[in-house]
N, C-alpha and C positions, 0 to 999 in steps of 0.2 A: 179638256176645256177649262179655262183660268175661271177661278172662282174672286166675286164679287169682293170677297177680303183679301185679293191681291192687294188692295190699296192699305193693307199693314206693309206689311212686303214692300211697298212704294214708299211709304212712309221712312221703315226703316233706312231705305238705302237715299232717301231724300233729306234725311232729319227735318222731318216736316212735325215741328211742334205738337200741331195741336191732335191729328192725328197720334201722335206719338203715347199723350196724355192719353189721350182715348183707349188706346190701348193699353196701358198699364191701370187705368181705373176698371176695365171690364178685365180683365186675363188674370190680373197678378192675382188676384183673391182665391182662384181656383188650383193654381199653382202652389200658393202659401195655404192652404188647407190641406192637397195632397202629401206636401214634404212632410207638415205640421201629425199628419194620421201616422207617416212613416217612418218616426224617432229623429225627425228633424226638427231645427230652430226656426225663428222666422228671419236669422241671417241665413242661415242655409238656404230658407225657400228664395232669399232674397236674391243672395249669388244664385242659385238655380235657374233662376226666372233673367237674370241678367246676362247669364252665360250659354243659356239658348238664344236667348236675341243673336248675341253675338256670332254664335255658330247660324243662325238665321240669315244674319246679316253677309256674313263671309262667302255663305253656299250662293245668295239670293246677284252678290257682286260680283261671282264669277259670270253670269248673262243667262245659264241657261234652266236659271229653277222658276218655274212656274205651279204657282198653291192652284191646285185641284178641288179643294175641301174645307171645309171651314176653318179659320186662322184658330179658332181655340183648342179644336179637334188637335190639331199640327204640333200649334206648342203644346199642347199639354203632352203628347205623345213624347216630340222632344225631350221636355223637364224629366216626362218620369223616366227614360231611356238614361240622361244623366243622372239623376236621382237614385238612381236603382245601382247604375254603377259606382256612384258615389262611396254609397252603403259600400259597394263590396268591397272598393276600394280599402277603406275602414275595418271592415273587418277583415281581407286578407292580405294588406298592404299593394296588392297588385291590379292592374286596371284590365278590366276584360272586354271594354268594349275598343276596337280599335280601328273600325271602320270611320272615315270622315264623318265624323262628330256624331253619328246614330242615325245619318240620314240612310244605309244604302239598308237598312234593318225595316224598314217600310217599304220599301219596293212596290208591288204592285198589288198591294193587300192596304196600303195608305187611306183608301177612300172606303172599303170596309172598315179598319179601324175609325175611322173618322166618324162613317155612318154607324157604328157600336156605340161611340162615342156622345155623338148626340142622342141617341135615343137612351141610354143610360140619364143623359142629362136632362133629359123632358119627362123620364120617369120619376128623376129627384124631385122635380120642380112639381109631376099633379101631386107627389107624396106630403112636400111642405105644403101646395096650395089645401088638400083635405086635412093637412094637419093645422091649418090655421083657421076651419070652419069648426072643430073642435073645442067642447071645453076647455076652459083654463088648466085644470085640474090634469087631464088626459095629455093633455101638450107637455106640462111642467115631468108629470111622471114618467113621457116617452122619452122626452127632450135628456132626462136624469139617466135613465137608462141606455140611453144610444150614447150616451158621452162616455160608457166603458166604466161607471160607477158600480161596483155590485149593489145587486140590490137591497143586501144588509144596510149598505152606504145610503140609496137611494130614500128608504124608511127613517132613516134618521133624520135626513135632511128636509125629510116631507112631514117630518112629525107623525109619525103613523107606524103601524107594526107592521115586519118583516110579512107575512102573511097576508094581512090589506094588501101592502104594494104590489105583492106579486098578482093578486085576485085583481087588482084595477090594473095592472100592464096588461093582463090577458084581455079584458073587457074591452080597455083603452084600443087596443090592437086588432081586435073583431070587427071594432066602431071602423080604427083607420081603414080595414082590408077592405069593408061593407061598401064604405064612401068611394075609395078607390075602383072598388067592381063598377060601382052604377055608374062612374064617369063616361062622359061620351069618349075619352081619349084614351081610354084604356082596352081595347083590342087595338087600335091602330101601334102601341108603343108592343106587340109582342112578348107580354107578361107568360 
C-alpha cells in the first residue's frame, strides 16, 4: 500500500519547489548527523544526502517504485547503505555494494527497517523531551558526555572534579532513566 510520503517521491520526479524545500529542511539534518557520528564531513553528509535523491529519483523515473514506509525511514536507510559503502570504498579502494544503488538490499524486510526506524526515532525524541524537563546542570553534564568527551575532559569544562562529574552522570542518568520509566510512551516504544 503507497505510503502518504509518496508525495516526496512526486515531488522529486516533479521538481515541485516547495515540496522539495520541505524536504530537505526535515531529512537532511538526520542524514548530516548520521555521516557527521560516522568520520564524515558535512560535505560528505552533503553529497550523501544529494546522491540518494538522485538514486531516489532514477529508481522512482523508471514507473515502477512505489514508498511503502515513511520517506525518512527510506532515505536514511539509503544514505547509510551509501555511506557505509562510502567508508569502505576509502578504506579498501574497492566498492562493495553493487546492486542498483542499494535498493534490492531492502527487499522485503524494507517496512521492518522502517518500522525499527521510527521507533528508534520516537525513543530519541521521549529521551531529548525528559532531557529537557531536567536540570540545567544534568542536561549540560549528559549533553558533555554523550558528545564522546572523556570525562576527565567533561570536569574541566564543567569546572568541577573528575569524581563530582562522574557521581552527577550516574545521578543525572537515574533522573533520565526514572523520567523515561514513568512516561505514558515508554512500553508502547518496546524498551
Amino acid at each position: 500500500m503507497q505510503h502518504p510520503d509518496q508525495k516526496y517521491i512526486d515531488a522529486l520526479l516533479n521538481n515541485d519547489a516547495v515540496l522539495l524545500d520541505e524536504l530537505y529542511r526535515k531529512f537532511s539534518g538526520k542524514i548530516k548527523w548520521m555521516v557527521l557520528q560516522n568520520n564524515g564531513t558535512e560535505t560528505d553528509a552533503a553529497d550523501i544526502f544529494q546522491d540518494a535523491l538522485l538514486s531516489i529519483y532514477n529508481k522512482a523515473k523508471s514507473g515502477d517504485f512505489i514508498l511503502t514506509c515513511p520517506f525518512d525511514a527510506f532515505l536514511y536507510l539509503v544514505c547509510r547503505n551509501k555511506w557505509m559503502n562510502e567508508l569502505s570504498k576509502r578504506k579498501s579502494r574497492k566498492v562493495t555494494m553493487t546492486d542498483d544503488d542499494g535498493f534490492n538490499k531492502f527487499g522485503e524486510d524494507s517496512f521492518k527497517h522502517a518500522e525499527e526506524f521510527t521507533v528508534l526515532e520516537k525513543r530519541k525524541e521521549l529521551l531529548m523531551e525528559k532531557l529537557g524537563e531536567m536540570g540545567e546542570s544534568c542536561r549540560e553534564i549528559l549533553c558533555l558526555s554523550w558528545s564522546g568527551k572523556p570525562m576527565d575532559e567533561v570536569a574541566k569544562t564543567l569546572d568541577i572534579t573528575y569524581g563530582y562529574a562522574r557521581k552527577k552522570k550516574c545521578e543525572c542518568m537515574e533522573k533520565l532513566i526514572k523520567l523515561v520509566k514513568q512516561s505514558a510512551e515508554f512500553e508502547s516504544l518496546k524498551w
